[in-house]
ZAMARGU-4260 file (C-alpha; in steps of 0.2 Angstrom, whole numbers, plus 5000, padded with zeros to 4 digits):
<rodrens>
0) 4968/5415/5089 | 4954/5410/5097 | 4953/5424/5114 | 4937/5416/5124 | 4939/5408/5137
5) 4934/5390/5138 | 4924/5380/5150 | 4924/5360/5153 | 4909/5351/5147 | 4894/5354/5154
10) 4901/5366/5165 | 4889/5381/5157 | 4875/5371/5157 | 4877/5365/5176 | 4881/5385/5182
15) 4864/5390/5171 | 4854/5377/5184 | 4861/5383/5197 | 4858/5402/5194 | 4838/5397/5191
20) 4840/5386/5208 | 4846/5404/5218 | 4834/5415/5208 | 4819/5403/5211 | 4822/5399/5232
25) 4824/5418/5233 | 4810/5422/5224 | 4802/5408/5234 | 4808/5415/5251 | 4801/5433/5247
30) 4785/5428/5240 | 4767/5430/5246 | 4763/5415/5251 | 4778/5413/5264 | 4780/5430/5269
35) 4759/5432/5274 | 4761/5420/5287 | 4777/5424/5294 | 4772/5441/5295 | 4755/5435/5304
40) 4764/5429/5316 | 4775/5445/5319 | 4762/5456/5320 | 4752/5442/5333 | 4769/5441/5342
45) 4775/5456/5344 | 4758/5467/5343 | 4746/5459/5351 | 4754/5448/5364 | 4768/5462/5366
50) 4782/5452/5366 | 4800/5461/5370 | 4811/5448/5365 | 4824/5457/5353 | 4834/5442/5347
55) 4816/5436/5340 | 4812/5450/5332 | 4828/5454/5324 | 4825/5436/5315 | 4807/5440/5309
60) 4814/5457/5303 | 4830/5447/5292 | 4817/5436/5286 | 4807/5450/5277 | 4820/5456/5269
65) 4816/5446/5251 | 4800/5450/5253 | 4791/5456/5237 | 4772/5457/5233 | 4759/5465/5219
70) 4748/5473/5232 | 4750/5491/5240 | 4739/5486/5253 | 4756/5483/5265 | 4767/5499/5258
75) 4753/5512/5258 | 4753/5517/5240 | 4761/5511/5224 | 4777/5521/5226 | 4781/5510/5241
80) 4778/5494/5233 | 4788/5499/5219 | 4803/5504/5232 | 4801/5489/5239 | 4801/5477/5225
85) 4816/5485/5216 | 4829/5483/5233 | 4821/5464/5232 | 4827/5465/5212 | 4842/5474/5216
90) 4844/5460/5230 | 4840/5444/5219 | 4852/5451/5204 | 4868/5455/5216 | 4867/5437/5222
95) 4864/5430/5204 | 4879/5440/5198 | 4891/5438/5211 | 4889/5419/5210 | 4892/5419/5190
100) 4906/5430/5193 | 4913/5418/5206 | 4910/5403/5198 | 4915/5407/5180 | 4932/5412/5188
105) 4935/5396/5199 | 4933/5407/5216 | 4918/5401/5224 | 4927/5398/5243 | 4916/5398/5258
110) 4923/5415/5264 | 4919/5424/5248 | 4901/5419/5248 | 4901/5424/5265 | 4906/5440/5262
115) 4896/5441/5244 | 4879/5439/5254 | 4883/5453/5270 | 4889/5463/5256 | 4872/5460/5245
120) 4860/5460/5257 | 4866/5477/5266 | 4867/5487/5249 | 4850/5480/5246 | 4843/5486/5264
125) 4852/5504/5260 | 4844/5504/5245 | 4830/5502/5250 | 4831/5513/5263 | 4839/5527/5252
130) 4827/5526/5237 | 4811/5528/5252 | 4817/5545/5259 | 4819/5551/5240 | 4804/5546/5232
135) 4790/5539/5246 | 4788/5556/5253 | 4771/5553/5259 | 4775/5537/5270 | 4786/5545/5285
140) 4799/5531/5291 | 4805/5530/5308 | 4818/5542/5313 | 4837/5538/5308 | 4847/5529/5319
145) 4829/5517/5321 | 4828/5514/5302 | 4847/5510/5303 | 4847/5498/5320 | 4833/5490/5311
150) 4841/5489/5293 | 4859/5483/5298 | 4856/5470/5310 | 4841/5464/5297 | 4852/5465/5283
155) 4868/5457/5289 | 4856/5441/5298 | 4849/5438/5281 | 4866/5441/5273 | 4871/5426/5282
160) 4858/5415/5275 | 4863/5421/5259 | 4881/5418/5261 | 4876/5399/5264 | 4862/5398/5250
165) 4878/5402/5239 | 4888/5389/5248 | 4875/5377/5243 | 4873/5381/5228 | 4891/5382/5222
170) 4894/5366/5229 | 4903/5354/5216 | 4908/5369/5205 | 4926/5369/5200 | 4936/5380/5210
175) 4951/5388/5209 | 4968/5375/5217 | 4957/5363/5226 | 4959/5342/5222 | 4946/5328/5221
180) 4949/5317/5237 | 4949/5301/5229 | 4966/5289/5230 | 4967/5286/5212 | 4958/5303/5204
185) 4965/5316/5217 | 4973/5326/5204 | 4958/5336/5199 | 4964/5351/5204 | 4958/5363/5191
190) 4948/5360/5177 | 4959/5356/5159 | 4950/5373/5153 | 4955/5383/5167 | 4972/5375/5173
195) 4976/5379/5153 | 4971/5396/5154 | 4981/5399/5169 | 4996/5389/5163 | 4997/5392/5144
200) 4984/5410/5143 | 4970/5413/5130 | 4970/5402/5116 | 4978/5387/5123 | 4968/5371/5115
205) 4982/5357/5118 | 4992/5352/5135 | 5005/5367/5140 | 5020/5366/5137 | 5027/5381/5148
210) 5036/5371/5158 | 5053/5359/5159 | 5051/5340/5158 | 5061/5328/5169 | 5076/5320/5161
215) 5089/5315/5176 | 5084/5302/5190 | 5076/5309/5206 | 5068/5324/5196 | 5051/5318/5201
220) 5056/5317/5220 | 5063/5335/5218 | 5048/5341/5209 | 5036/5335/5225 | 5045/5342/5237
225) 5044/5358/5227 | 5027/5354/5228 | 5023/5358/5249 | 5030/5375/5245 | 5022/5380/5229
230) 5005/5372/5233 | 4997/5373/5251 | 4984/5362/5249 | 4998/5346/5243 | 5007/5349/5259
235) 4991/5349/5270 | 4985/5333/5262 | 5001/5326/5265 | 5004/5330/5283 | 4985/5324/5287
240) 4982/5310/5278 | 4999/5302/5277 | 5009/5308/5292 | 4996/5309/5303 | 4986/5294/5299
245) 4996/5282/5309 | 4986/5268/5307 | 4983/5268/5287 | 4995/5260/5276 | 5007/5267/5267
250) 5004/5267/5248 | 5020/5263/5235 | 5026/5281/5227 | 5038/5273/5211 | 5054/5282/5213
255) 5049/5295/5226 | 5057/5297/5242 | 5042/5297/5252 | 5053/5303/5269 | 5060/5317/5259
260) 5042/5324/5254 | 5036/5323/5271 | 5049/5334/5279 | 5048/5347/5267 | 5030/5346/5269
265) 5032/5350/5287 | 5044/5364/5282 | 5033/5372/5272 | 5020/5372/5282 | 5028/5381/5298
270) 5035/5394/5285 | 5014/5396/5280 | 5011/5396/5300 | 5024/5413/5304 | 5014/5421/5288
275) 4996/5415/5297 | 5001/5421/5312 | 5003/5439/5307 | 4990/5440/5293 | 4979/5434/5308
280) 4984/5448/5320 | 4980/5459/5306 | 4962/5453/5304 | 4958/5455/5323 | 4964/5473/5323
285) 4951/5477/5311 | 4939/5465/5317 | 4938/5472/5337 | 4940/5490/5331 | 4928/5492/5314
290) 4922/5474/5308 | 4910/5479/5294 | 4928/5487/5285 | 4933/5469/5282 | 4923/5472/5270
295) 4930/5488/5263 | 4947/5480/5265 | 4939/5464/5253 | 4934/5480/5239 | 4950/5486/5244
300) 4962/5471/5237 | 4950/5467/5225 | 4951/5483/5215 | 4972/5484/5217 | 4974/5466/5209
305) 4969/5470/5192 | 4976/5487/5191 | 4988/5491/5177 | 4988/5476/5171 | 4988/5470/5152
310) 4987/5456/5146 | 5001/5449/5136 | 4999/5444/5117 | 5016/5432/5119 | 5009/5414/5117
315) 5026/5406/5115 | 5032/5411/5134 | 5032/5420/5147 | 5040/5437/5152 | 5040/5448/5167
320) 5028/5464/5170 | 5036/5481/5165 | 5038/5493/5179 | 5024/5504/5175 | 5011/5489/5180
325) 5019/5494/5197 | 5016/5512/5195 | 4998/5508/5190 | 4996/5497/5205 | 5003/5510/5214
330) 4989/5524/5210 | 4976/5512/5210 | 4981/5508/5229 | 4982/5529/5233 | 4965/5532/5226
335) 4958/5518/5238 | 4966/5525/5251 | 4958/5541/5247 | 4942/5532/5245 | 4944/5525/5262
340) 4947/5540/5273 | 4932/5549/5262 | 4921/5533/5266 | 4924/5534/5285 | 4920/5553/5285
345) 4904/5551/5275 | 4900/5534/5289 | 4902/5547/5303 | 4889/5558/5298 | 4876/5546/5299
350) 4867/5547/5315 | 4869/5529/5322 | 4869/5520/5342 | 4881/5515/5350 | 4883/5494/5343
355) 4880/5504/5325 | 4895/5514/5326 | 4906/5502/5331 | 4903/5490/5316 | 4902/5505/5306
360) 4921/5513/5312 | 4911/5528/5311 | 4919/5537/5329 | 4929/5551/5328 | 4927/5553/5311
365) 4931/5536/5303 | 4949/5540/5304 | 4955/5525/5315 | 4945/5514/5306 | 4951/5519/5289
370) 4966/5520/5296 | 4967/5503/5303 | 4963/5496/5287 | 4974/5503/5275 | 4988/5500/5287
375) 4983/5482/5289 | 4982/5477/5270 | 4999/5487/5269 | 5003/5475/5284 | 4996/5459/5273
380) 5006/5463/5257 | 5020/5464/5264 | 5019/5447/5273 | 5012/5439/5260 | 5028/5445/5248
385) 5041/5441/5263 | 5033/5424/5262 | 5035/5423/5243 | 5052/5430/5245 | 5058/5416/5258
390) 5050/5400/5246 | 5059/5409/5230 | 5074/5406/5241 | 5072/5389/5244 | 5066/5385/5229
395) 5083/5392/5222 | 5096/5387/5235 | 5090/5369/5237 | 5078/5363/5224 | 5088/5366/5207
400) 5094/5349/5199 | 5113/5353/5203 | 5107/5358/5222 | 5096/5345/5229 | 5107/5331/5229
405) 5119/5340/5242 | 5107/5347/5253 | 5101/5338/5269 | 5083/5334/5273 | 5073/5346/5285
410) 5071/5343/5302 | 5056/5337/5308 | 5046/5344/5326 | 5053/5332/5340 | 5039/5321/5341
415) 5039/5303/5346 | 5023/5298/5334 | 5032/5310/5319 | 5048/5299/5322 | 5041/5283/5322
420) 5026/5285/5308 | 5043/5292/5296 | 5051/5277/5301 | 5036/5267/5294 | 5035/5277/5278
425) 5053/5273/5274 | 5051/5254/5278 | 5035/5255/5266 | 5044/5264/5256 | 5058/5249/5252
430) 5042/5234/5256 | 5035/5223/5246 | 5017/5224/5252 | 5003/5236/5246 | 4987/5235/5260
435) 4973/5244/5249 | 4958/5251/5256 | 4941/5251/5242 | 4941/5239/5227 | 4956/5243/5217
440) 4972/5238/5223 | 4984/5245/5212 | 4985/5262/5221 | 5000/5271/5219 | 5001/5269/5201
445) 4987/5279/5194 | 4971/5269/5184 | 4974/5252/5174 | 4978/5260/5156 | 4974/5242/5149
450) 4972/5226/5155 | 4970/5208/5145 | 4971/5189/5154 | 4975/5172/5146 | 4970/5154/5148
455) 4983/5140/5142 | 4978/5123/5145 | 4994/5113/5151 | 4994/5098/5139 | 5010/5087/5133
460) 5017/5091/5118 | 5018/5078/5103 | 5033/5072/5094 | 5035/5086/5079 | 5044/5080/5062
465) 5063/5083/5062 | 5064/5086/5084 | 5071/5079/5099 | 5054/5066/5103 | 5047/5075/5121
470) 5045/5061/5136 | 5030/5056/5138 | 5025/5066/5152 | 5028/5084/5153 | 5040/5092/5168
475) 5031/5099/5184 | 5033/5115/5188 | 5026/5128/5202 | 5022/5146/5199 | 5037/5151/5208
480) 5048/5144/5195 | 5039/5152/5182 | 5040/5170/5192 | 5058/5167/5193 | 5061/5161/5175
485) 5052/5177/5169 | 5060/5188/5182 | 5077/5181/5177 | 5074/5184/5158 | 5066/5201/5160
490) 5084/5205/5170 | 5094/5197/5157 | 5085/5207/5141 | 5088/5223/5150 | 5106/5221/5154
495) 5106/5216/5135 | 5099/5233/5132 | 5080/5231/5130 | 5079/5219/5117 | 5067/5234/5108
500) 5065/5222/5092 | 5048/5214/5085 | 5044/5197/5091 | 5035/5191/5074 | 5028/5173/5069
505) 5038/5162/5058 | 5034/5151/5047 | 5029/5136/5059 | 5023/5150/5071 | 5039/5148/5083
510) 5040/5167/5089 | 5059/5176/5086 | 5064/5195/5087 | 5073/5203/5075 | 5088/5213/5076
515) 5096/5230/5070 | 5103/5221/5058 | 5087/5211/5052 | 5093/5195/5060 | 5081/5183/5070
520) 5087/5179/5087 | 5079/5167/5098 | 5070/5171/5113 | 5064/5189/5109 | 5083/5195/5115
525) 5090/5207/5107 | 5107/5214/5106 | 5112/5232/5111 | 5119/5244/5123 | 5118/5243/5141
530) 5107/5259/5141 | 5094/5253/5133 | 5076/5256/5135 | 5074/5246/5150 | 5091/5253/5157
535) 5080/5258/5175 | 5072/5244/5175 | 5064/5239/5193 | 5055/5221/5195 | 5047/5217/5215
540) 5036/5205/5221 | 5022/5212/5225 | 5008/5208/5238 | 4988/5216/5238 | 4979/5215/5252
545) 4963/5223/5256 | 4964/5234/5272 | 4948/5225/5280 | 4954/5206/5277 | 4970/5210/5287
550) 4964/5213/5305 | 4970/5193/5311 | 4981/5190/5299 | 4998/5187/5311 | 5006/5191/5293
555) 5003/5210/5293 | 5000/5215/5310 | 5014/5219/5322 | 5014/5223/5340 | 5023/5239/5339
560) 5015/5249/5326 | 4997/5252/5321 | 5000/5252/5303 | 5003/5236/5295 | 5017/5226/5290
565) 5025/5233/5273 | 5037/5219/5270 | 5034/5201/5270 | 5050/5187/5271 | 5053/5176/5252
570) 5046/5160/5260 | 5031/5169/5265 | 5028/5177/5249 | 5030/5160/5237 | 5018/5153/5249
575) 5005/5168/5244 | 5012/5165/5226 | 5008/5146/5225 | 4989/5148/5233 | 4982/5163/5225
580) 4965/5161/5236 | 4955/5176/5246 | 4958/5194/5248 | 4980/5191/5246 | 4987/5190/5231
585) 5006/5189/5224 | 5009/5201/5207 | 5027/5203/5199 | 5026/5221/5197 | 5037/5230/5184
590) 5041/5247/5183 | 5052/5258/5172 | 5053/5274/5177 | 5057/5287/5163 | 5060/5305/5162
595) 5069/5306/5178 | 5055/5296/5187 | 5042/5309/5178 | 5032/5294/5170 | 5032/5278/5177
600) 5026/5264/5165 | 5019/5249/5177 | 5017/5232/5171 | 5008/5217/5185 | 5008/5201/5180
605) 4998/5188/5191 | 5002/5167/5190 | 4991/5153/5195 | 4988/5136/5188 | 4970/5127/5191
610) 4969/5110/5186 | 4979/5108/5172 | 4979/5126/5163 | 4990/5139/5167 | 4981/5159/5171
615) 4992/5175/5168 | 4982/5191/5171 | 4991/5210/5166 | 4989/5224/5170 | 4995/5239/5164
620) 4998/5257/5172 | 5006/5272/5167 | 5010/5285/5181 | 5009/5302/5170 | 5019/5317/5176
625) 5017/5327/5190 | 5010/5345/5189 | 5016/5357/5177 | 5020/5371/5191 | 5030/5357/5201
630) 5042/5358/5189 | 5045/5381/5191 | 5061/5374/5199 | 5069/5371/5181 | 5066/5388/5177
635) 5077/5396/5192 | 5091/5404/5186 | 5103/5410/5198 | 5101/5421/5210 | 5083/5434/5211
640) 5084/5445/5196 | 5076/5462/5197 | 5063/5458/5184 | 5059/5441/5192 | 5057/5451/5207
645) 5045/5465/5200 | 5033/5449/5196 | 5036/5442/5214 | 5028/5458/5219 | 5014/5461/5206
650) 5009/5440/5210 | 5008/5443/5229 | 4994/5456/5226 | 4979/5445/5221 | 4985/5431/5233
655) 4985/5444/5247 | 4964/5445/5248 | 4963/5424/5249 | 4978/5426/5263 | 4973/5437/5273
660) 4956/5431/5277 | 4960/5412/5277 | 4974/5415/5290 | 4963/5416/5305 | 4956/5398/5301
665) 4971/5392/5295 | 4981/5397/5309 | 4969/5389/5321 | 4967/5374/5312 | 4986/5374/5313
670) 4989/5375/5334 | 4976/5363/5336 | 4986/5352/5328 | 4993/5339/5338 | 4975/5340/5349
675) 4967/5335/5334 | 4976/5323/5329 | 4978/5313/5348 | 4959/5314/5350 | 4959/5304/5331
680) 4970/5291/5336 | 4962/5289/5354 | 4947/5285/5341 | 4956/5277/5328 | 4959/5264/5344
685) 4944/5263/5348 | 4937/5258/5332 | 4951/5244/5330 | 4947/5236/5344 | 4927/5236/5341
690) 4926/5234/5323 | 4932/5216/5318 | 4934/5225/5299 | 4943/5237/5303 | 4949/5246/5288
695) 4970/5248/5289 | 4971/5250/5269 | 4981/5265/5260 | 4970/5280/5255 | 4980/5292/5249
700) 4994/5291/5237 | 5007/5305/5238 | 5010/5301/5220 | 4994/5300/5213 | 4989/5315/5221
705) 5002/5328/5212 | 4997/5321/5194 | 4997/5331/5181 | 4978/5332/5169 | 4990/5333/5154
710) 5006/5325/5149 | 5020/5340/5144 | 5027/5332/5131 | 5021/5321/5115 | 5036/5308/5117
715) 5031/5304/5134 | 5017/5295/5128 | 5027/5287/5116 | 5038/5281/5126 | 5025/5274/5141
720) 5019/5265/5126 | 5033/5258/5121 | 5038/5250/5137 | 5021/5242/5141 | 5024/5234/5126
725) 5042/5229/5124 | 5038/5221/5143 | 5022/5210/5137 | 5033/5203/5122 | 5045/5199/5133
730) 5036/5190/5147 | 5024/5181/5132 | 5042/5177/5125 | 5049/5170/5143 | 5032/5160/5147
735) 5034/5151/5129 | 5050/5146/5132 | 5046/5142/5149 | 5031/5128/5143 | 5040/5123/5126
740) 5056/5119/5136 | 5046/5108/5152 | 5036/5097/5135 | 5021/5106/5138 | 5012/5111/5120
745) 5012/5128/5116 | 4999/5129/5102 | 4987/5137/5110 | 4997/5148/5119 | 5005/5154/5101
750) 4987/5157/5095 | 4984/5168/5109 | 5001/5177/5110 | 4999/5181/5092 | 4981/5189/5096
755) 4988/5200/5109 | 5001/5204/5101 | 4995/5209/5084 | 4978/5216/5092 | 4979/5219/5110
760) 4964/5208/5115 | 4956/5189/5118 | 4939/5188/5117 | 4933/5173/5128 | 4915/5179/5131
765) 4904/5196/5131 | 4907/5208/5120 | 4924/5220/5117 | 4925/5235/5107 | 4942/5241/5098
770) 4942/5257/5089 | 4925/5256/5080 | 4924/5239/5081 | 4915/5226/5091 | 4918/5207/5095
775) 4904/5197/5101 | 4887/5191/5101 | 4877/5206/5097 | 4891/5219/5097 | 4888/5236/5095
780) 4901/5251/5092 | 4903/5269/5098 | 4919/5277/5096 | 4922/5295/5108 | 4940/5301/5102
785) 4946/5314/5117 | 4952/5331/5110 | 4967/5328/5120 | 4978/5316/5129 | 4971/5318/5149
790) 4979/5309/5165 | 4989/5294/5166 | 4976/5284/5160 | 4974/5293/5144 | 4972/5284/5128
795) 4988/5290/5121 | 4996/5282/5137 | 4989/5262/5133 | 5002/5251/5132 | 5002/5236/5118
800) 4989/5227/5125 | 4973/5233/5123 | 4958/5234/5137 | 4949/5216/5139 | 4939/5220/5153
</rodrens>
């Protein structure tokens, strides 16, 4: 079994750069040859001239705290320099460690770095200070309470700088639950490596599989709403970019009620508000009465959350945590305590002023201060596990398959602008229009998993032996007929059961599908049940229009809503259909969705005729499933058991630290709310009516943005695969018929069915490659297989056609 933990490519090598980048602007910031001058300027400054001015020379002292140099000549003898060069190590190694530390475990938030450098760069000023009194006898210091007014204030300005060094330099690292912000590559939560750790524990190499899979119809609707209470950031994104953004476009969710997700993402986030609200009082209780134990109280949680715990060597499951891990968190917890009281006692003996011993806590013996902060991480857990204990009960009382069905959506704030942009969200919800923002249109329905185009020139057919002769002249048609023809036949081979056979050539090249029984039957249609593959089958009119096209267009804007029209009227969309020119286009999209709406295979097919040849562009899109801890409501069983509960408790204690000091940003973020989002409309306006190109495209697709990095089960790709291609025989099969029966020849379109459908691509041009080979001029080939299936657009989730881009 392997038991190291694994890190996605190139991660390693990317954190090893950025450790020389710290190490190298500290070593830069402390050197000689920047320190000399600045401390020229101090000496001129505050020595000659006699400046008074404290804030200046509190910034001159934080900026000598890296200093480091090979001369004595500025410490008095060699003992000092020494000192004074090993605090500058001890200070260049803590940040170097902290940030592996941080970074290796995904945890490299703005607030820890913060507290990371204060932390640092104070232990190295004590150091420093501490290691002077011991060994540099010679060299009298200052009296007390002046060396610590002068190391503090240094230490903790500098510690600031350090905090955002590490900001900067951690930029881009993968973190611990946060997402990409792209529309149609959101889902990057974690890393694979890491979200497999988490999910599936040491020595996980493939996808997990800890986790239930949809099977009935609504799952995936469930599962999202699940979603805004067992991920913050999901619901945040939701209520901001969706909800809030009354302007934008509403991009298409396959079978997810988009009205349902948004309340319960309002829901969850006023429960999170009540938890914020009291963490926050919390944090200003020990902020106005001791704030450098914000610090201690960071140690504090830090030390609690790993207590007692063992790792466990069950790889097929998950079980709860005996009762003795919460006896071991329990001491673990009293010793801190102890710790705490001992460490305010030895703060109060330190001769300090007045401003020191109130960041200290150090008055009447540290007691207030330690008590404070025991009482308010006591106080924090205990939110945070009242919190957990309200979500369990939703998540069991409302979620569960046999539950949701029967339970009303949540209310919503009585808000005129909520009320009216839901209202929009249900209308786009049941439109026929997608307005885009960016280059790719098909948001919603994750990255083209293939796409391929044909070209068939429309010539009349001769008179073959032993037929019917054709008129001379074939039959006119328009490209809404041939949308309705294959509509109708895609309709009709579902309610026949799929018609899952092999459309093969025969002998005069005339396509057929064969049967269970081995039969050939016309027209690709083949018998079976009425729940057949395509048994949920879903076919729209579809119409793409970029957001920055729109803005007079009379079709999509209307006079009572910023966002535009979702729905255009049949006449209006067989015009679109019948000119396919500028930055509108018509698709017949497809969908099937399977494993209760888990995977969504999508098919868009696009018709025009030039001239005399007819152009059909597919393409091909498989919505994967939505994350794997979306779906802990299929684990639910009944009401809370006493083990489930024993692990409630032991998971609120690392979640605690992140609480705790997120809530007083979170909260704030949270009452300005409604501010925030009035003064961005008031701007949103403002732009629309200066900027002719004025972007009112979709940008973020509820969907999209709860995928999954790896599908849960083997057969879901199978199954994606199988209905991509069972749908492109069967529109290839309706399009034939189509031609051959208005007396147009189908010779070339039989040559160019037969290509895709034996090998997934036409080359007309360029060069393609397929596997390891390569078509065209020049062709070269490179073949990269992926250790695992990844995403929607994995290559275990191409449908029969293969990629001719």
């Amino acid at each position: 079994m392997l038991l190291s933990r694994r890190r996605a490519p190139g991660t390693s090598s990317a954190l090893r750069g950025r450790l020389a980048l710290l190490v190298l602007t500290l070593g830069l910031l402390g050197s000689p040859w920047v320190q000399r001058p600045i401390w020229d300027r101090y000496e001129r400054k505050f020595y000659i001239e006699g400046s008074d001015s404290k804030t200046l020379r509190r910034l001159f002292e934080a900026a000598f705290v890296p200093r480091w140099d090979t001369s004595s000549a500025q410490y008095g003898n060699t003992s000092g320099l020494v000192v004074n060069d090993l605090a500058v190590l001890f200070l260049i190694a803590g940040l170097a460690f902290f940030l592996w530390r941080m970074s290796a475990r995904g945890k490299a938030g703005r607030i820890r770095c913060l507290l990371m450098g204060l932390s640092v760069s104070v232990a190295a000023n004590l150091l420093w200070w501490g290691l002077h009194k011991t060994f540099v006898t010679d060299v009298q210091l200052a009296p007390n309470d002046m060396m610590l007014d002068y190391l503090l204030p240094s230490g903790l300005l500098f510690g600031l700088v350090a905090g955002v060094l590490l900001m900067l330099v951690t930029a881009g690292l993968p973190r611990t639950g946060t997402r990409s912000t792209g529309t149609t590559s959101s889902i990057g939560a974690l890393t694979a490596p890491l979200r497999r750790l988490r999910e599936g524990g040491l020595g996980m190499t493939t996808a997990p599989v800890h986790m239930p899979v949809g099977s009935a119809p609504g799952d995936v609707t469930r599962y999202l709403c699940a979603a805004a209470y067992v991920d913050q950031d999901f619901a945040d994104r939701v209520v901001e970019d969706l909800l809030a953004d009354e302007a934008g476009a509403v991009a298409a969710s396959p079978d997810v009620d988009l009205v349902a997700v948004v309340r319960h993402c309002l829901t969850a986030q006023e429960l999170r508000q009540r938890r914020d609200l009291r963490l926050t009082t919390a944090f200003v209780v020990v902020a106005v009465f001791a704030p450098l134990w914000l610090l201690f109280v960071a140690f504090f949680l830090s030390t609690t959350q790993q207590a007692g715990v063992r790792p466990s060597l069950a790889t097929r499951g998950h079980h709860q945590p005996r009762g003795r891990v919460l006896v071991g968190t329990a001491v673990t917890a009293g010793i801190a305590v102890l710790l705490a009281f001992t460490f305010g006692v030895v703060v109060s003996l330190l001769p300090a002023p007045g401003f020191v011993t109130w960041l200290l806590g150090s008055y009447l013996g540290g007691v207030p201060a330690a008590l404070l902060s025991v009482a308010a991480v006591a106080f924090a857990y205990v939110t945070v596990v009242r919190h957990d204990l309200d979500v369990d009960r939703v998540l069991r009382t409302t979620m569960t398959r046999e539950a949701f069905a029967r339970q009303p959506r949540p209310t919503v704030p009585r808000r005129k602008w909520m009320a009216e942009r839901l209202a929009a969200i249900r209308e786009a919800q049941d439109g026929n229009v997608t307005v885009y923002s960016g280059y790719t249109p098909f948001i919603g329905y994750a990255k083209a998993a293939s796409r391929w185009s044909l070209a068939v020139p429309l010539l009349p057919a001769g008179d073959p032996v032993g037929r019917t002769p054709r008129p001379a002249a074939p039959e006119a048609f328009t490209v809404a007929e041939l949308v309705d023809h294959v509509r109708a036949w895609l309709r009709t081979t579902a309610a026949r059961g799929g018609g899952d056979g092999a459309v093969a050539a025969d002998a005069n090249g005339a396509a057929a599908t064969a049967n269970a029984d081995g039969a050939a039957v016309d027209g690709a249609e083949a018998p079976g049940s009425p729940a057949g593959p395509l048994a949920s089958l879903v076919i729209e009119d579809r119409v793409f229009a970029s957001g920055t096209s729109i803005g007079d267009d009379e079709r999509f804007i209307r006079t009572k809503s910023l966002a535009p029209a979702a729905r255009l009227s049949s006449d209006e969309v067989e015009r679109i259909m019948e000119r396919p020119t500028g930055a509108v286009r018509h698709h017949l999209a497809v969908h099937v969705p399977l494993w209760g709406g888990d995977v969504v295979p999508s098919v868009f097919l696009h018709f025009s005729t030039t001239g005399r040849t007819l152009h059909l562009q597919c393409s091909n899109h498989v919505l994967g499933p939505v994350r794997a801890e979306y779906h802990v409501v299929d684990r639910l069983r009944g009401p809370l058991s006493s083990h489930a509960r024993r692990g409630l408790l032991l998971d609120a204690v690392p979640r605690t630290g992140k609480a705790f000091y997120g809530a007083p940003f979170r909260a704030l973020r949270q009452a300005y709310f409604d501010e925030r989002h009035s003064r961005r409309m008031v701007d949103e306006l403002r732009a629309l009516e200066q900027d002719p190109v004025y972007d009112f495209g979709a940008r973020l697709s509820v969907r999209e943005l709860a995928l999954s990095p790896d599908y849960h089960n083997y057969f879901q790709v199978v199954d994606a695969t199988r209905i991509t291609s069972l749908v492109e025989r069967h529109t290839l099969a309706a399009i034939r018929e189509f031609l051959d029966a208005r007396g147009y020849d189908i010779t070339d379109f039989r040559a160019q069915q037969q290509t895709i459908l034996n090998q997934g691509l036409i080359q007309q041009g360029g060069t393609s490659i397929i596997g390891n080979q390569a078509i065209g001029t020049g062709a070269t080939a490179t073949q990269n297989v992926p250790r695992q299936q990844s995403g929607a657009a994995s290559p275990g989730a191409v449908g029969g056609a293969g990629s001719g881009k």
